[in-house]
N, C-alpha and C positions, 0 to 999 in steps of 0.2 A: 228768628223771632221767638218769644216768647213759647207760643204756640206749638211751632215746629217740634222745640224743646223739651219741651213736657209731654207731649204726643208725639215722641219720635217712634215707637216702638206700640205692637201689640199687646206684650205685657204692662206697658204702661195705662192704654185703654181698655183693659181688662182689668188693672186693679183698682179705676175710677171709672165706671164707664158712665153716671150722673155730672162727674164736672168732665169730663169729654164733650155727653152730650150739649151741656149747658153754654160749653165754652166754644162750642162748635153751634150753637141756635143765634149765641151773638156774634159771630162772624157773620153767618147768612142776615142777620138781619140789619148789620151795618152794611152790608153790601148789597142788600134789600132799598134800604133808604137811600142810599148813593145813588143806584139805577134812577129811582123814581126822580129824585133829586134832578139828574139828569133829562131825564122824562120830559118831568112836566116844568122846567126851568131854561134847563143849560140850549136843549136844541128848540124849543120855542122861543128862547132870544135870537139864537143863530138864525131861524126862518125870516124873522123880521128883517135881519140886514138884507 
């Protein structure tokens, strides 16, 4: 992926460590929503059946 890619290495997040951080706060936080997503949707339908 993208990701992997451009943050393969230490010197790579050492010579941006602001779009490391940033680019690493939207992973967690699309993976953040997905959870919840899951949460409060996906296994509340599943209980029903």
């Amino acid at each position: 992926t993208e990701y992997q890619y451009k943050w393969s290495s230490p010197m790579k997040i050492q010579k941006e460590p602001r779009d490391f951080i940033e680019h690493t706060q939207g992973i967690f936080q699309a993976l953040k929503s997905r959870i919840d997503k899951e949460n409060n949707q996906l296994y509340v339908a599943m209980d029903t059946i």
